[in-house]
VEXDREN-263352 format. One record per residue (C-alpha): residue in three letters; x, y, z. Coordinates in steps of 0.05 Angstrom, whole numbers, plus 5000, padded with zeros to 4 digits. Layout:
BEGIN
PT / ALA / X / Y / Z $
...
***
This chain:
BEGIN
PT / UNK / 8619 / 4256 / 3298 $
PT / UNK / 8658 / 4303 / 3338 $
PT / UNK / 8724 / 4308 / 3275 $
PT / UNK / 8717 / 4369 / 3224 $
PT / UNK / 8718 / 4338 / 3151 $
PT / UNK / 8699 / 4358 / 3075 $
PT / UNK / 8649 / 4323 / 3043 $
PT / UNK / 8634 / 4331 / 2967 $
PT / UNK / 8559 / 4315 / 2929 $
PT / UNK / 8545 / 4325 / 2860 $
PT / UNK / 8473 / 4327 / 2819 $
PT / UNK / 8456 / 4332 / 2746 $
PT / UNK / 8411 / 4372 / 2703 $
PT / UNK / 8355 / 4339 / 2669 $
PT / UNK / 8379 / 4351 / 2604 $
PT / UNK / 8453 / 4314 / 2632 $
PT / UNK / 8447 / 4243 / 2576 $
PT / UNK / 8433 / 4197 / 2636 $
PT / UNK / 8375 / 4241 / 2662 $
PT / UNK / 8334 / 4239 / 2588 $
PT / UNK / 8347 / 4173 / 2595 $
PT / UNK / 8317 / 4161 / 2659 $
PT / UNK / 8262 / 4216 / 2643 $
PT / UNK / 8241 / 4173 / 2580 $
PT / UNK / 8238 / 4108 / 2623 $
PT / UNK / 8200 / 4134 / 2672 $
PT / UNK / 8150 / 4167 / 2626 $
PT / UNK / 8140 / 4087 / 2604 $
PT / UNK / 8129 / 4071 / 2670 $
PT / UNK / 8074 / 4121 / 2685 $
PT / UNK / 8044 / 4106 / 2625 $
PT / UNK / 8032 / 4034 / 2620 $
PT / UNK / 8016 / 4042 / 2703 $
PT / UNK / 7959 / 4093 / 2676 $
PT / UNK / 7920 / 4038 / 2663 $
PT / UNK / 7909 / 4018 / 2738 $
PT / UNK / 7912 / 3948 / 2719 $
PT / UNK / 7951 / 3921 / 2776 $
PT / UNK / 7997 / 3865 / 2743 $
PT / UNK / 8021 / 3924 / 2704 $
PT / UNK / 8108 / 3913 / 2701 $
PT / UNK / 8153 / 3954 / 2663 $
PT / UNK / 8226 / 3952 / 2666 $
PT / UNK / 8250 / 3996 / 2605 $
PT / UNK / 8318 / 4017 / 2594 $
PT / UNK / 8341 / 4085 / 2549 $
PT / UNK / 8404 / 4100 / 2512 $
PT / UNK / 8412 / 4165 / 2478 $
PT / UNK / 8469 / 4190 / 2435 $
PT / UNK / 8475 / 4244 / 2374 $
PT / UNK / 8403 / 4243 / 2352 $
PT / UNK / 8382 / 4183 / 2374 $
PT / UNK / 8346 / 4149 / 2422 $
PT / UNK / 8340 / 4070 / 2438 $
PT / UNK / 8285 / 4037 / 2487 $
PT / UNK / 8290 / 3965 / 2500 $
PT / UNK / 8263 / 3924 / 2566 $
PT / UNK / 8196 / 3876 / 2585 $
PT / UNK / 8131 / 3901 / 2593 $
PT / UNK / 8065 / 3879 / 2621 $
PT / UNK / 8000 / 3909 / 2615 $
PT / UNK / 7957 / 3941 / 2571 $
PT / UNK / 7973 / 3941 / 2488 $
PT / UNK / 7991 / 4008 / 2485 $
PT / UNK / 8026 / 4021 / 2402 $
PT / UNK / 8091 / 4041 / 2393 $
PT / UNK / 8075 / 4107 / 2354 $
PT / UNK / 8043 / 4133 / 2423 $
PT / UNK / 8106 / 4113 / 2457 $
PT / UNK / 8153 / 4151 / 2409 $
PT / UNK / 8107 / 4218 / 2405 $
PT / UNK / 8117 / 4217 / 2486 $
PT / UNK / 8190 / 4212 / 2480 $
PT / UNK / 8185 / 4271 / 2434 $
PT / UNK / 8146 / 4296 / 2478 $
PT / UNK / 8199 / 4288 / 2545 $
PT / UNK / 8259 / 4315 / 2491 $
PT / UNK / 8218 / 4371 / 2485 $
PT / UNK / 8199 / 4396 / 2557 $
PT / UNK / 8272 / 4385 / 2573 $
PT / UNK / 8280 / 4434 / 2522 $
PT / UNK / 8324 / 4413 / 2471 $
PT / UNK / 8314 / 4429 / 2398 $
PT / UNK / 8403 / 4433 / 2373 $
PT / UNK / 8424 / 4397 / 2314 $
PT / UNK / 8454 / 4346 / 2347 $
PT / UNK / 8395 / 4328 / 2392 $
PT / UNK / 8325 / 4360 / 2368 $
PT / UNK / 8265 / 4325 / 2401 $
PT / UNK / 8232 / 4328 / 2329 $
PT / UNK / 8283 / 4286 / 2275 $
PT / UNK / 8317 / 4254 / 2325 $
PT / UNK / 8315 / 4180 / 2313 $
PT / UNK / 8277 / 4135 / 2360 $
PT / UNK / 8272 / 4057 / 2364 $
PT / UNK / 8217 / 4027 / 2414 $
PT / UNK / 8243 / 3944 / 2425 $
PT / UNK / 8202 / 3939 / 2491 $
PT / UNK / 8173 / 3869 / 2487 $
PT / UNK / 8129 / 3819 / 2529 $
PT / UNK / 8163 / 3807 / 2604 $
PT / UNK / 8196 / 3730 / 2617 $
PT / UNK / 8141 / 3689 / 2636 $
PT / UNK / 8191 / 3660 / 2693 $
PT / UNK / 8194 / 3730 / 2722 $
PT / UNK / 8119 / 3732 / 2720 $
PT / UNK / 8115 / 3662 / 2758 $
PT / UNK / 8166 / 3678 / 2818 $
PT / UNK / 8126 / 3754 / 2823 $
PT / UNK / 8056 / 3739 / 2817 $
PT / UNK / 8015 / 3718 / 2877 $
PT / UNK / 7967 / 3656 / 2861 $
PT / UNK / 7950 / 3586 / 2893 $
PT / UNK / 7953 / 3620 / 2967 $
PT / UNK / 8014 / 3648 / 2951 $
PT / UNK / 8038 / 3722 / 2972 $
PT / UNK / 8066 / 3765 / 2926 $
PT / UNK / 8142 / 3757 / 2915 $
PT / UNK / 8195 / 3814 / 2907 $
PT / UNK / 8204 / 3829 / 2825 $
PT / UNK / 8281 / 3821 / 2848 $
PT / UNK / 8341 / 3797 / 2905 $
PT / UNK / 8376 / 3859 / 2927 $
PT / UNK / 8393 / 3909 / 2979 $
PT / UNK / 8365 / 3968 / 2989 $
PT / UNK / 8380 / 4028 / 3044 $
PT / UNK / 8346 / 4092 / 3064 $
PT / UNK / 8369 / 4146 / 3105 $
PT / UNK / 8360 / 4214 / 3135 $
PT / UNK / 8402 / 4257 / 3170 $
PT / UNK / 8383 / 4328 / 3211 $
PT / UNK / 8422 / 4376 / 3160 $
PT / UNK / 8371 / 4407 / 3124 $
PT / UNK / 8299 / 4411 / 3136 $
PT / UNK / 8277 / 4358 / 3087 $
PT / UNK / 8324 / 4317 / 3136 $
PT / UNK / 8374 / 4298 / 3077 $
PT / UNK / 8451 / 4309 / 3076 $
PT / UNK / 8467 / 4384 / 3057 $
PT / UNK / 8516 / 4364 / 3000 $
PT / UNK / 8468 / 4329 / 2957 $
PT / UNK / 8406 / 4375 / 2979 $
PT / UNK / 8442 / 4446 / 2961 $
PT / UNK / 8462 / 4410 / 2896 $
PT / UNK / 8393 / 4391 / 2869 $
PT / UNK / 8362 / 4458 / 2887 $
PT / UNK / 8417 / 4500 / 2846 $
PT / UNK / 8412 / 4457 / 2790 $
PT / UNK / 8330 / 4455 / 2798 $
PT / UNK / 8326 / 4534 / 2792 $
PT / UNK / 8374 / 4542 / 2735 $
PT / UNK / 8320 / 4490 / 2699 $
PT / UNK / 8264 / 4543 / 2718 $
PT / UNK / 8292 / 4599 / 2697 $
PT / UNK / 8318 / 4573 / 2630 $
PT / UNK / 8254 / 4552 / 2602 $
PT / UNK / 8221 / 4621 / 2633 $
PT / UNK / 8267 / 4659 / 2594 $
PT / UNK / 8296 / 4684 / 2655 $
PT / UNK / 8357 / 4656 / 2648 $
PT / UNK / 8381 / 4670 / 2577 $
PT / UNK / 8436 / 4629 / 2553 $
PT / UNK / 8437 / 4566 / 2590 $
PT / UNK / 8425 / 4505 / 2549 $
PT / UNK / 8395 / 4437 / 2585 $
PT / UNK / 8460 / 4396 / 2603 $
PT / UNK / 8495 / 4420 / 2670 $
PT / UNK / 8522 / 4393 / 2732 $
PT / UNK / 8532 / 4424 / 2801 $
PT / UNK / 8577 / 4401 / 2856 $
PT / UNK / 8579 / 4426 / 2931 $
PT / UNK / 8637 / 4409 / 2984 $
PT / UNK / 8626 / 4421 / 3055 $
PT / UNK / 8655 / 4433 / 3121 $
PT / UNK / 8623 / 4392 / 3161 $
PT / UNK / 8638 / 4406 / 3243 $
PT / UNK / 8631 / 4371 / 3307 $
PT / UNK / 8585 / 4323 / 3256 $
PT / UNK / 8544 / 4385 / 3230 $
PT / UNK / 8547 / 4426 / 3154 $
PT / UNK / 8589 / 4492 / 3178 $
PT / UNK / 8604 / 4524 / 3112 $
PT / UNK / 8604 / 4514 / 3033 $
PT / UNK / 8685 / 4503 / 3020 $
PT / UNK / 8682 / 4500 / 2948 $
PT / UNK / 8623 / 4495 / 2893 $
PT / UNK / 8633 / 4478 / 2818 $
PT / UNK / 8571 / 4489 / 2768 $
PT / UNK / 8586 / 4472 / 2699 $
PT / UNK / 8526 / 4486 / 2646 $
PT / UNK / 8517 / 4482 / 2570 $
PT / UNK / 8509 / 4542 / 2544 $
PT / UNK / 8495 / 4588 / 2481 $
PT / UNK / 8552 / 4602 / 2440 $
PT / UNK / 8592 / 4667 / 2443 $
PT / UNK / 8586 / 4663 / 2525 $
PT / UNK / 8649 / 4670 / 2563 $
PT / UNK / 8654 / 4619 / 2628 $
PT / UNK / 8660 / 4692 / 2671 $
PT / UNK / 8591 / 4702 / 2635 $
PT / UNK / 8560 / 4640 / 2650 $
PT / UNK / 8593 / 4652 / 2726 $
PT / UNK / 8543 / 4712 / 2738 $
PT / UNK / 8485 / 4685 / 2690 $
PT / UNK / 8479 / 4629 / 2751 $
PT / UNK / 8504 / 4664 / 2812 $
PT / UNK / 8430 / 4692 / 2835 $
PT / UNK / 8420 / 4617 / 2841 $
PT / UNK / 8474 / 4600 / 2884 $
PT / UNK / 8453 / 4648 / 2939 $
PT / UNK / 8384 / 4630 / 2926 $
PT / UNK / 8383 / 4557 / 2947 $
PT / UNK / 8447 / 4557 / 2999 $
PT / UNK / 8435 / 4595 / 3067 $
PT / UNK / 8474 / 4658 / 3070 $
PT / UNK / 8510 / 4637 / 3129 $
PT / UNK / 8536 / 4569 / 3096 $
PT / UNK / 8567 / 4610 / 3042 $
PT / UNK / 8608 / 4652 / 3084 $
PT / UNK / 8679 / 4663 / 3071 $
PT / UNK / 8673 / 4630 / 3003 $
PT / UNK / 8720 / 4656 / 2954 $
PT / UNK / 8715 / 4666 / 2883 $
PT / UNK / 8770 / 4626 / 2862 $
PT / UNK / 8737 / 4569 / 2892 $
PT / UNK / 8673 / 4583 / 2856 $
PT / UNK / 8683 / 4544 / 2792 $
PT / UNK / 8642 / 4549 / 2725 $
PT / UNK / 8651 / 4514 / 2663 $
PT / UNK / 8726 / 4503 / 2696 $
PT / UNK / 8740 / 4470 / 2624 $
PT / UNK / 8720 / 4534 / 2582 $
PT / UNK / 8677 / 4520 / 2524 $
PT / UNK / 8613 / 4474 / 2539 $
PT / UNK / 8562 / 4486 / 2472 $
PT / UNK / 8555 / 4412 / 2455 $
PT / UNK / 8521 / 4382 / 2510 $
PT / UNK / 8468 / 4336 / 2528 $
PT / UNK / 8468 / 4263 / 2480 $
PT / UNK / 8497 / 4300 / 2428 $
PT / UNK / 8569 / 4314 / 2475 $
PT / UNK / 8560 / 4245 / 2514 $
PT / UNK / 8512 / 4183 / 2510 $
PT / UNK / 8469 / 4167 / 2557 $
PT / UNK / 8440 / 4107 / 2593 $
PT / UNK / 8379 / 4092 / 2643 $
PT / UNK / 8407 / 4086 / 2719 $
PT / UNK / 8476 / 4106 / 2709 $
PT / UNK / 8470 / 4171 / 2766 $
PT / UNK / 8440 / 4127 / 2823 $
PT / UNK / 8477 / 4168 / 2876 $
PT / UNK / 8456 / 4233 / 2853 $
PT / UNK / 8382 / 4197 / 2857 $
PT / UNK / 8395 / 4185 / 2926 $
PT / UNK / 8444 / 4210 / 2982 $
PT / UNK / 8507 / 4233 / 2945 $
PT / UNK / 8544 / 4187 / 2974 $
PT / UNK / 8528 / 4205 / 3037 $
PT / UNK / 8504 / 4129 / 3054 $
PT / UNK / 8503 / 4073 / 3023 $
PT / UNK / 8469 / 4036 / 2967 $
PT / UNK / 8451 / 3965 / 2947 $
PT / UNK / 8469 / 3979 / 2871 $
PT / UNK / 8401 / 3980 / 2836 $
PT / UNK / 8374 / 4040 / 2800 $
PT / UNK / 8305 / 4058 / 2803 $
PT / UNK / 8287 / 4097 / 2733 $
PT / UNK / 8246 / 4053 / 2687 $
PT / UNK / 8222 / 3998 / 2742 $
PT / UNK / 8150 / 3991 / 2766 $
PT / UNK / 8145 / 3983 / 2840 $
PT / UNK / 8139 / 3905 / 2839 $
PT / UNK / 8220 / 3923 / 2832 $
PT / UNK / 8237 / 3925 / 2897 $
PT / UNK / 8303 / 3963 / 2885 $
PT / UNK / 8265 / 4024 / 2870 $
PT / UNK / 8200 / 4014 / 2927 $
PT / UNK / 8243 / 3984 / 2976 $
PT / UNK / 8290 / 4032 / 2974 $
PT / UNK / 8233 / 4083 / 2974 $
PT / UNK / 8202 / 4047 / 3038 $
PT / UNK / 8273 / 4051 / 3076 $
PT / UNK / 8277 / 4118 / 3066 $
PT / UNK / 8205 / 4132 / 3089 $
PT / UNK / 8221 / 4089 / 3154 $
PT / UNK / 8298 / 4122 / 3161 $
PT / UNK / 8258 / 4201 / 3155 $
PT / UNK / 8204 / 4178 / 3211 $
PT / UNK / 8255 / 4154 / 3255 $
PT / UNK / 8292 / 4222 / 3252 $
PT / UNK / 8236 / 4265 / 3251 $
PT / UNK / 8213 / 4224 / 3307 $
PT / UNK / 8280 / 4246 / 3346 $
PT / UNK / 8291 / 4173 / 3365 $
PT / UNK / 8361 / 4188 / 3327 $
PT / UNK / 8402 / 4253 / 3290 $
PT / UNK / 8411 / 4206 / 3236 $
PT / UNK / 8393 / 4135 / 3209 $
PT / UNK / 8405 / 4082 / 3163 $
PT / UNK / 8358 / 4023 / 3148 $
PT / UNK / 8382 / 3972 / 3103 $
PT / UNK / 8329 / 3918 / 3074 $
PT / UNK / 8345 / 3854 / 3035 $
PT / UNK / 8303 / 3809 / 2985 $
PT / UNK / 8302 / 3743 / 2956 $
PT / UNK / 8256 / 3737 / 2886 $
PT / UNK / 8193 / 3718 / 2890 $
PT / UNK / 8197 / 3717 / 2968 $
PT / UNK / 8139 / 3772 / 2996 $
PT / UNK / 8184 / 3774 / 3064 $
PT / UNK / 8251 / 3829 / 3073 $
PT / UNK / 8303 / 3765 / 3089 $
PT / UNK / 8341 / 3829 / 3142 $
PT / UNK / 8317 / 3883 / 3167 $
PT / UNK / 8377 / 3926 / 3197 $
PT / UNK / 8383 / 3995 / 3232 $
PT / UNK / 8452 / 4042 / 3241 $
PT / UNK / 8446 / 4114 / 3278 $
PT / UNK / 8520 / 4122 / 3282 $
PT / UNK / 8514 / 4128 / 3358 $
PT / UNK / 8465 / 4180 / 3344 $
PT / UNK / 8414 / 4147 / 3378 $
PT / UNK / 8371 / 4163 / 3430 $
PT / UNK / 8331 / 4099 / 3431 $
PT / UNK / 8355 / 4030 / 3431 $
PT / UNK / 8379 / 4002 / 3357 $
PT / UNK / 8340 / 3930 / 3362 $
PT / UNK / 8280 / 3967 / 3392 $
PT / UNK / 8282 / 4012 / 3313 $
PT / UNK / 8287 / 3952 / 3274 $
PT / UNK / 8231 / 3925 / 3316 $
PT / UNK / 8178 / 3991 / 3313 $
PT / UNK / 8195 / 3999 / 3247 $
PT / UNK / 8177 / 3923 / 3229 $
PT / UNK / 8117 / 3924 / 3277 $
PT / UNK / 8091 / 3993 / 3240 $
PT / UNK / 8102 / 3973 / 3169 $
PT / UNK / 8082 / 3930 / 3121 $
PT / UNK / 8153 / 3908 / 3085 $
PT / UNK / 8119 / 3853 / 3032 $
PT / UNK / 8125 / 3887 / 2969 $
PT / UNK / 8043 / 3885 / 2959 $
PT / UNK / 8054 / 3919 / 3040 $
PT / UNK / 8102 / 3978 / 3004 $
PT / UNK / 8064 / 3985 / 2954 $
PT / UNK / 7995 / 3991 / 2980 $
PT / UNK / 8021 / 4045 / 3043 $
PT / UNK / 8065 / 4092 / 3001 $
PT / UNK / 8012 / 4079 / 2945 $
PT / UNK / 8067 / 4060 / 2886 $
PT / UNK / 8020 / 4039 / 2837 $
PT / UNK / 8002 / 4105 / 2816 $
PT / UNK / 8034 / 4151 / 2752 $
PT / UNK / 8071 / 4189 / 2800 $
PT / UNK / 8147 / 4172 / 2766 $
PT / UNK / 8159 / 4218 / 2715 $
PT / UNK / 8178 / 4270 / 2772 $
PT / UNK / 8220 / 4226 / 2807 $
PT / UNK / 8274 / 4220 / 2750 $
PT / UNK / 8306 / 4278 / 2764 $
PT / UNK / 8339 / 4325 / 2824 $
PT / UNK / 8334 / 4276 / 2872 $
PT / UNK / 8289 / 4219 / 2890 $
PT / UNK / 8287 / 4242 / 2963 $
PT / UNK / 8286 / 4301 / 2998 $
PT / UNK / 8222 / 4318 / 2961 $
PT / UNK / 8155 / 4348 / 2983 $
PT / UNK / 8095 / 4308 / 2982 $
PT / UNK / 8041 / 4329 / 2926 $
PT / UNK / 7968 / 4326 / 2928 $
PT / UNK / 7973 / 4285 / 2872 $
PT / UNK / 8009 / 4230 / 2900 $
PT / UNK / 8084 / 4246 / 2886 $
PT / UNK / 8135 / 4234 / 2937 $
PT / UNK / 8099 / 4200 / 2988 $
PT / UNK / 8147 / 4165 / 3020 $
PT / UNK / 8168 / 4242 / 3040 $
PT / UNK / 8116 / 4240 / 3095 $
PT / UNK / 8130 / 4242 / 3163 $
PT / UNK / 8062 / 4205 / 3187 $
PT / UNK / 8093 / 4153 / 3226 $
PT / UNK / 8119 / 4199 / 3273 $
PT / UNK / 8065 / 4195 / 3333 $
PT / UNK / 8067 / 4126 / 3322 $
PT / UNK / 8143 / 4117 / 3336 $
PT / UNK / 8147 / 4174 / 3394 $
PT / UNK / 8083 / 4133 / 3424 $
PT / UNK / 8120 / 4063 / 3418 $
PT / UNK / 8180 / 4083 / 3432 $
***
């Protein structure tokens, strides 16, 4: 904690191939969970290339036709905003092969005959926090999704003239005596019109920059180490440059590699996956603890066997950050929450249509909506803990 180091995070742009992707599984998510039938489960994976788009996975729930599913993909293409040759959200070519979910899933998941309800999955999952930033995520990953979030805005308010959907951003940091000290270098690279120079594109997204990172972090940044479009030319972008696939930016969805993760994506899974509400539940429990001050930073790792309702581990690191004793975390956080899946899902109340949101800029770090996004964002457990504690 006390060493001076660089640490690098990168996000993605909704309109990056693997972010449509998750976008479009998502939106299948939050529609067949619309129905508020509670055995509702989805797992639906996307690929996109040059004016295509493929959906394939189980489902569970109510009979909802495949027309309706392919006008909302249209429909996601669209608000992402892209209508090019190579990927226009009217001609582009959809196939919907969702079919019925594996009736062995169903009987290791379901509860019945006095059973509780099992875990859709096995798995790890971690959450953490960390005091960097006021939404208590790592600065890296946080400074990343909010330049990338306000070049989105602006583009489709015509504010930002010339930017096309796909970009990327990427932020290194000085990090001393443990703490975010300045913005070393920052690369933004963004599809854009043709005819625009990369020193064009440089001061189309500057404003941004400044907007989202504190003055004081960007101190003594030069130029040269403000990259854009360091390749030249990007015009063909989005599926169209690259394919894409659901799940395939899992540590832009989470800390940018600031902690660890157990492997599973979330994009496209209904919250009987515990992959995506575990990991939602560890972060929950990893924020509290920090906005509790029991520790400057915290990671809480969970672990699942199918069809078992009980975490197998439950296991707490502060990196000496600490101010509390480890075992006595693991035990508040245990005592205080519900960690069954039907437990996570019921508190952080997963069973809404609250997904399509999540599927890009972040899965945490998030604020809390009235309508029920991002509530594993709230600090509410934080009298409990200082009280316990």
């Amino acid at each position: 904690m006390n060493r001076s180091y660089l640490f690098t995070s990168e996000s993605v742009s909704e309109g990056h191939p693997d972010k449509v992707c998750d976008r479009i599984s998502d939106m299948v998510v939050d529609t067949y969970l619309s129905s508020g039938d509670p055995q509702t489960r989805v797992a639906c994976e996307t690929l996109t290339t040059t004016n295509k788009v493929v959906l394939a996975g189980e489902v569970r729930g109510p009979s909802i036709p495949k027309d309706q599913i392919i006008s909302q993909v249209r429909d996601c293409i669209k608000d992402i905003g892209y209508e090019q040759d190579g990927f226009h959200w009217k001609n582009c070519d959809i196939d919907c092969l969702l079919h019925e979910q594996s009736s062995d899933i169903a009987m290791g998941v379901d509860s019945g005959n006095n059973k509780d309800e099992g875990a859709g999955d096995q798995g790890i999952m971690f959450g953490f926090a960390c005091k960097d930033t006021d939404t208590l995520m790592p600065a890296p990953i946080h400074y990343s999704h909010q330049i990338l979030h306000k070049m989105a805005v602006a583009r489709k308010d015509g504010s930002a003239n010339g930017l096309e959907p796909d970009s990327k951003s990427q932020v290194t940091m000085l990090y001393e005596n443990g703490k975010p000290s300045r913005v070393t270098s920052l690369v933004i690279s963004s599809q854009h019109k043709e005819g625009l120079s990369p020193s064009d594109v440089k001061e189309i997204v500057r404003p941004y920059i400044y907007e989202c990172i504190p003055n004081e972090l960007l101190e003594g940044l030069k130029d040269e180490e403000f990259y854009v479009n360091p390749t030249g030319n990007f015009v063909i972008g989005g599926p169209d440059g690259d394919s894409g696939l659901t799940g395939r930016k899992i540590i832009v969805d989470t800390y940018g590699g600031a902690a660890p993760h157990g492997g599973g994506a979330f994009s496209g899974k209904d919250p009987s996956k515990v992959d995506r509400s575990a990991a939602y539940a560890a972060r929950y429990l990893a924020k509290n603890v920090v906005a509790a001050d029991l520790a400057d930073q915290c990671t809480i790792q969970l672990s699942y066997a199918i069809g078992v309702s009980k975490p197998l581990s439950v296991y707490v690191n502060t990196n000496g950050t600490n101010k509390v004793d480890e075992e006595k975390i693991e035990k508040l956080v245990q005592d205080l929450f519900d960690l069954s899946p039907r437990g996570i899902r019921e508190h952080l109340k997963l069973t809404n249509n609250i997904y399509v949101p999540t599927s890009s800029y972040g899965h945490f770090g998030r604020e809390p909506t009235d309508k029920g996004h991002f509530t594993w964002e709230k600090t509410d457990l934080v009298d409990a803990l200082k009280n316990i504690s």
